[in-house]
C-alpha positions as CSV (number, residue, x, y, z in Angstrom):
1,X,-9.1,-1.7,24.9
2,X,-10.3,0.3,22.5
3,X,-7.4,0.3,19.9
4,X,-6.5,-3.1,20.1
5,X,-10.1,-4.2,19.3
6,X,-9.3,-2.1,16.0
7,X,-6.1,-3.7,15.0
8,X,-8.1,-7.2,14.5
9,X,-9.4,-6.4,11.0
10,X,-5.8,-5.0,10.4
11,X,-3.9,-8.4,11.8
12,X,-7.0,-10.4,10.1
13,X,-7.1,-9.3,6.4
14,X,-3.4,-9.1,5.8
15,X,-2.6,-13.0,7.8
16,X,-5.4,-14.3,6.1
17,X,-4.0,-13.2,2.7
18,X,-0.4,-14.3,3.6
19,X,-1.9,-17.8,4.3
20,X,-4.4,-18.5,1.9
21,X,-1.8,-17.3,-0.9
22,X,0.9,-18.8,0.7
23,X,-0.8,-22.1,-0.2
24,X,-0.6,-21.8,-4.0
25,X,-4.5,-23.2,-4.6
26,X,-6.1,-19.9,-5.9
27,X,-5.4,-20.5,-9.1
28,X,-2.5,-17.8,-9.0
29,X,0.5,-18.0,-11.0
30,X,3.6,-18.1,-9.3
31,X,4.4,-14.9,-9.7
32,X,1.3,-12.7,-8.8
33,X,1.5,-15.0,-5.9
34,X,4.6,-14.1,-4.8
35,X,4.3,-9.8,-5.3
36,X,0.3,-10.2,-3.2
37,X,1.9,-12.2,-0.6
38,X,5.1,-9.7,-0.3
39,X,2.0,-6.8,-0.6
40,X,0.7,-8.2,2.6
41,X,3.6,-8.9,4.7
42,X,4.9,-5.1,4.1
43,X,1.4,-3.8,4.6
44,X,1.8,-6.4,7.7
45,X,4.5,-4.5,8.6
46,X,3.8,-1.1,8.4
47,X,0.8,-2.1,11.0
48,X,3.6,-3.4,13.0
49,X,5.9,-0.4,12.9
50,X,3.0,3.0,12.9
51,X,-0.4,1.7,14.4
52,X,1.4,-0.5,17.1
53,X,4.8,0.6,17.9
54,X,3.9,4.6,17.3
55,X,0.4,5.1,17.7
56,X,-0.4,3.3,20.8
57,X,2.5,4.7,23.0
58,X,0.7,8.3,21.9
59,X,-2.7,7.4,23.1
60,X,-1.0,5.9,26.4
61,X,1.3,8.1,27.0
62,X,1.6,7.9,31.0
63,X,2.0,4.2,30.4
64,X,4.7,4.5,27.8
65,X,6.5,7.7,29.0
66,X,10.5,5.4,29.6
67,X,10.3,6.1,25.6
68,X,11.6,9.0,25.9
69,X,14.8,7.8,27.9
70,X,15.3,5.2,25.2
71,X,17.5,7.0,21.7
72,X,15.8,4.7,19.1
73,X,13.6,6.6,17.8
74,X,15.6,7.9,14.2
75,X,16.0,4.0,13.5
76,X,12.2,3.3,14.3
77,X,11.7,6.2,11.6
78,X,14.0,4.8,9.4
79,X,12.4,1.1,9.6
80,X,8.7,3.2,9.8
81,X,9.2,4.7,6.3
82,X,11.4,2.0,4.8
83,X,8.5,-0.7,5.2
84,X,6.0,1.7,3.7
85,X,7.6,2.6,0.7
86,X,7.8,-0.8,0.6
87,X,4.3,-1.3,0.9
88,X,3.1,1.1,-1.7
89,X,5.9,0.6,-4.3
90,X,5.3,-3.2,-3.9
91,X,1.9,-2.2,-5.6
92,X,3.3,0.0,-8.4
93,X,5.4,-3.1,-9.3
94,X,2.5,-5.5,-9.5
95,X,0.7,-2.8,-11.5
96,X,3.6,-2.8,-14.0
97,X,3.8,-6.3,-13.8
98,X,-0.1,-6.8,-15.0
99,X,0.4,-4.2,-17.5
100,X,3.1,-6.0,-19.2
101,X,1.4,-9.1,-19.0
102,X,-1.7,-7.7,-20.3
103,X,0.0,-5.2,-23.1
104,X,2.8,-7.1,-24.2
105,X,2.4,-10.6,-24.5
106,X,5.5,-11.3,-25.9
107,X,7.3,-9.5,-22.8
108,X,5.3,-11.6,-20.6
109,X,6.9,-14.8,-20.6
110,X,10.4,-13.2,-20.3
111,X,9.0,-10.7,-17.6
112,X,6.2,-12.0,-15.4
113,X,8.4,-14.6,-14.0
114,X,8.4,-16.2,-10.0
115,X,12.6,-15.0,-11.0
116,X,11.6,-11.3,-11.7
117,X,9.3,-11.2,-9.6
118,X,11.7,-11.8,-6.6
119,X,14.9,-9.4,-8.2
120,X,11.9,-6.9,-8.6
121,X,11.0,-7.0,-4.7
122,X,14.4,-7.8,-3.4
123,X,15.4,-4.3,-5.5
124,X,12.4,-2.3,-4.0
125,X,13.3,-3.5,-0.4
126,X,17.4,-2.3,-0.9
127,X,16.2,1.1,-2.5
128,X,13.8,2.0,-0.3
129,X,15.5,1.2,3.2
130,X,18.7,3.3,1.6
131,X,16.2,6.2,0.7
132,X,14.8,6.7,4.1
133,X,18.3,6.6,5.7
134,X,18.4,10.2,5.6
135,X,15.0,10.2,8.3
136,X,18.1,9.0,11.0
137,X,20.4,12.0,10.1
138,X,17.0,14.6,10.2
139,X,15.4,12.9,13.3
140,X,16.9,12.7,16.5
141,X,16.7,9.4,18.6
142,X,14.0,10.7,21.2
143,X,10.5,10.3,20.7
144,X,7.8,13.2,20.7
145,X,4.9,11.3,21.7
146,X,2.9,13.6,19.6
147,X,0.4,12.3,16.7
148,X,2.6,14.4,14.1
149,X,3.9,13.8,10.5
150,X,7.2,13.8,12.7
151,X,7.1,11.5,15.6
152,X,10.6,11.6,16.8
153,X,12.0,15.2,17.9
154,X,13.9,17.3,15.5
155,X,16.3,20.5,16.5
156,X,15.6,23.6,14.9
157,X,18.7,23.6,12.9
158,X,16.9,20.9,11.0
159,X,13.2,21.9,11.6
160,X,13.9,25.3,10.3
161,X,16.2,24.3,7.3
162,X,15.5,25.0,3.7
163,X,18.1,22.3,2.6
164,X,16.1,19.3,5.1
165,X,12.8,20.9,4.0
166,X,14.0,20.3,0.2
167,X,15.3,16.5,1.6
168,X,11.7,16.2,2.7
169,X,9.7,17.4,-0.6
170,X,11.7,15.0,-2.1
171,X,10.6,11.9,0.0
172,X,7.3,13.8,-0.6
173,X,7.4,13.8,-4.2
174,X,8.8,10.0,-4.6
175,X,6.1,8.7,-2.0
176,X,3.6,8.9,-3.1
177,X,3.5,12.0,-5.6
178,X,5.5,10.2,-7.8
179,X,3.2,6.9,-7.3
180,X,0.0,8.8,-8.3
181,X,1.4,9.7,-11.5
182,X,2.8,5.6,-12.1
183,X,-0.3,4.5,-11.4
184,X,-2.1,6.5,-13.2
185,X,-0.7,6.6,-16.1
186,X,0.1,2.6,-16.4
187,X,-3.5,1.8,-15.7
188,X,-4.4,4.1,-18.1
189,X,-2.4,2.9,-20.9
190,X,-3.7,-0.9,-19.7
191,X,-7.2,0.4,-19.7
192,X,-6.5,1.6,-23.3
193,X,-5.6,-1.4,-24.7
194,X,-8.1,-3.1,-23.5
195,X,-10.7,-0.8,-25.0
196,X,-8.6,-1.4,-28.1
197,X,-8.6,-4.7,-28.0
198,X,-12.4,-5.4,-27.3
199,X,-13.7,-3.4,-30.3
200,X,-11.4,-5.3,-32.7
201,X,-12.9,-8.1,-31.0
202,X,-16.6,-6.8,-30.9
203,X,-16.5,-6.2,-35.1
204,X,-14.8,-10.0,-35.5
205,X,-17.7,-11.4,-33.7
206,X,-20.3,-9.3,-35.1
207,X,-19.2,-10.4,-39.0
208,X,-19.0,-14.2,-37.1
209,X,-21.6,-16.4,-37.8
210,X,-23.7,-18.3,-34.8
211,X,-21.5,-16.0,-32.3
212,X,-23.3,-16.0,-28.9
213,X,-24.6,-12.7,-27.3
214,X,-22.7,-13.2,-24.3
215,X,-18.8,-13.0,-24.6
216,X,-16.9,-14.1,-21.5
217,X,-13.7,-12.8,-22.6
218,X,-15.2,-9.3,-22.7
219,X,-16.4,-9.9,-19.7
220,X,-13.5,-10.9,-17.6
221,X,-11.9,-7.2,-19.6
222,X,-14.8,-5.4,-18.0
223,X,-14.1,-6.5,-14.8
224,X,-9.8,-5.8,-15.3
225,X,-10.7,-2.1,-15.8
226,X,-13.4,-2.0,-12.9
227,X,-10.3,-3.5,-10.5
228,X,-7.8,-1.3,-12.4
229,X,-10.3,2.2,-11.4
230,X,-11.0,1.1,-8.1
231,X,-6.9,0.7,-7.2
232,X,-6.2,3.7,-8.3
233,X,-9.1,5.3,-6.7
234,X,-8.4,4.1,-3.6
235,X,-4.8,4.4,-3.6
236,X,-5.2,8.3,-4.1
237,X,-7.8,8.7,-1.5
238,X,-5.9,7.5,0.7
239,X,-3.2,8.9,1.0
240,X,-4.1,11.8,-0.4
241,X,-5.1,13.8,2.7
242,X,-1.9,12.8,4.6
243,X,0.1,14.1,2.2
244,X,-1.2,17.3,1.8
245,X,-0.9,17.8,5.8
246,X,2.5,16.7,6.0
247,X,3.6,19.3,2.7
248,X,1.5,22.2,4.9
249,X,3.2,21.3,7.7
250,X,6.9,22.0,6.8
251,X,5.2,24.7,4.5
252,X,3.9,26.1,7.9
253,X,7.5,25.3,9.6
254,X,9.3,28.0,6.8
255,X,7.1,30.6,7.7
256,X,4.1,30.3,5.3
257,X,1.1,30.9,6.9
258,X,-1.6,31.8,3.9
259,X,-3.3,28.3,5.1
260,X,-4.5,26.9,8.2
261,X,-5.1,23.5,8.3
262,X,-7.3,22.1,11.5
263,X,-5.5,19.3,13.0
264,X,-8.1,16.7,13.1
265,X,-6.8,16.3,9.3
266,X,-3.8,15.3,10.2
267,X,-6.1,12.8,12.5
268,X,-8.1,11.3,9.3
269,X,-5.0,11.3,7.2
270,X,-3.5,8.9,9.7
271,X,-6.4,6.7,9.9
272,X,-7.0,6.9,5.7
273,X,-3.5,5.7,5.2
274,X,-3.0,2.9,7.8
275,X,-6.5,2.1,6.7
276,X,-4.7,1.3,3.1
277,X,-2.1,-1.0,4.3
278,X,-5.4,-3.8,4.3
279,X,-7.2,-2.4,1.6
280,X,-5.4,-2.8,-1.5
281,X,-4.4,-6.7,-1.3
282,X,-7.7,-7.0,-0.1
283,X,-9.2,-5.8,-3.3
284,X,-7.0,-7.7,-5.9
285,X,-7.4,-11.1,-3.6
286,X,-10.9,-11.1,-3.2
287,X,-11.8,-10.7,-6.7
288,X,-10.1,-13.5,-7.3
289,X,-12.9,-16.5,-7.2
290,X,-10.9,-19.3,-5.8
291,X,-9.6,-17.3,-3.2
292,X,-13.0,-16.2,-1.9
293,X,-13.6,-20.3,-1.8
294,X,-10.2,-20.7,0.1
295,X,-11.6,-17.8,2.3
296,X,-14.3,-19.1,2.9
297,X,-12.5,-23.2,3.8
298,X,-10.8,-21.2,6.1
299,X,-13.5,-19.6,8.4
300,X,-15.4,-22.5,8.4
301,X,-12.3,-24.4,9.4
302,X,-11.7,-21.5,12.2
303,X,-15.3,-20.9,13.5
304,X,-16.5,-24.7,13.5
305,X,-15.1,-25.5,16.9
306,X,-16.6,-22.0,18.5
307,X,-20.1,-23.3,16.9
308,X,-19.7,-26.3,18.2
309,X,-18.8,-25.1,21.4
310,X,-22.1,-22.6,22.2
């Protein structure tokens, strides 16, 4: 009972976002609307797919032992992996999408569009569901019923095999090596410009006559490079530790055995990175004002009839 009391905050954040967004009164344009809500509904997803449909068949496994007669598990891996690329390139694009709407104003009308916005995702979705097809040629269809990077069973042709291990890396390196450096470096060419941009605007005040102390335009920059940090801090974190488990695993696999790793990382990596499928639409929504109001509307709305009740 455990478990499933731990997949409520999960289920909770990411519905709650779909909904509230869904309903277009946060103040949102169209377009950021539309790349948080398809945020939420791959991180929706993924919760689906690995804390549901993989995890809990390992901590039961007496309960959930016909699995192994069934040969799906290759396409669950494909699906698994698909829908969190998904997930984490759906945030890269958002982040590109603010920094050209932020950087480039004269892109921004051209670009930041409900239009792009769905080409953009629809794009992401083909691309990473034909990447991960290779997981159902490396995998093989039964499950392992082991908490391991690899949760299907694999022969040791491929297990064993420099040319899969270099198939692997390079999963490894797009998701999410690849995404660290993205991130990183668009958020700090967006936190450049607004430094930039708020000294030029720092000296035009100070030669302004009657100009106020308190600026709210520098204000609400501020806070864009506080949300910018935190993202990309958290991003990193976690999924950090996972992916240095999963590179010392294979690493281990060839014969490489300068490093012993204790398995209860693999353990925290797990939980760190399912842990980010609620974290980082949680963090861009809620520091949105209007949709900490609409938050709010709805729990009232939801937890009226329970007061009411007692």
């Amino acid at each position: 009972m455990y478990i499933f009391f731990c997949l409520y905050p999960f289920f909770t954040v990411n519905l709650l976002t779909i909904w509230i967004l869904s309903r277009g009164k946060c103040g949102l344009s169209k377009c950021v609307t539309r790349y948080l809500v398809a945020m939420s509904a791959a991180d929706l997803l993924v919760i689906i797919l690995d804390l549901i449909l993989r995890h809990i068949p390992i901590v039961y496994k007496e309960q959930f032992q016909f699995l192994q007669s069934i040969p799906v598990c290759n396409i669950h891996a494909v699906l698994l992996y698909a829908a969190t690329d998904c997930s984490v390139w759906f945030t890269v694009t958002f982040t590109f999408d603010r920094f050209v709407a932020i950087c480039y104003q004269k892109l921004k009308s051209k670009y930041c569009s409900e239009k792009t916005a769905a080409v953009v995702l629809v794009t992401v979705t083909m691309l990473s569901c034909l990447k991960n097809i290779t997981w159902y040629f490396m995998l093989t269809g039964q499950y392992w019923m082991w908490n391991e990077p690899w949760f299907c069973s694999v022969t040791a042709n491929v297990r064993y095999s420099v040319v899969w291990a270099t198939v692997e890396f390079l999963h490894q390196i797009l998701t999410p090596i690849l995404l660290f450096v993205v991130i990183l470096l668009l958020n700090a060419l967006t936190v450049r410009h607004i430094l930039l941009s708020s000294r030029g605007r720092k000296r035009f005040r100070a030669h302004s006559n009657g100009a106020s102390r308190r600026d709210p335009e520098m204000e609400s920059r501020r806070k864009s490079i506080i949300l910018l940090l935190v993202i990309s801090a958290n991003f990193i974190l976690l999924w950090a530790v996972l992916m240095v488990y999963s590179i010392w695993v294979r690493l281990y696999d060839l014969g490489d055995r300068s490093v012993y790793l204790h398995a209860y990382l693999n353990e925290v990596g797990f939980m760190l990175q399912l842990l980010s499928c609620c974290t980082n639409t949680a963090i861009y929504a809620v520091t949105q004002t209007q949709f900490r109001e609409q938050l709010k509307t709805v729990l009232k709305y939801l937890f009226t009839p329970v007061v009411k009740f007692t």
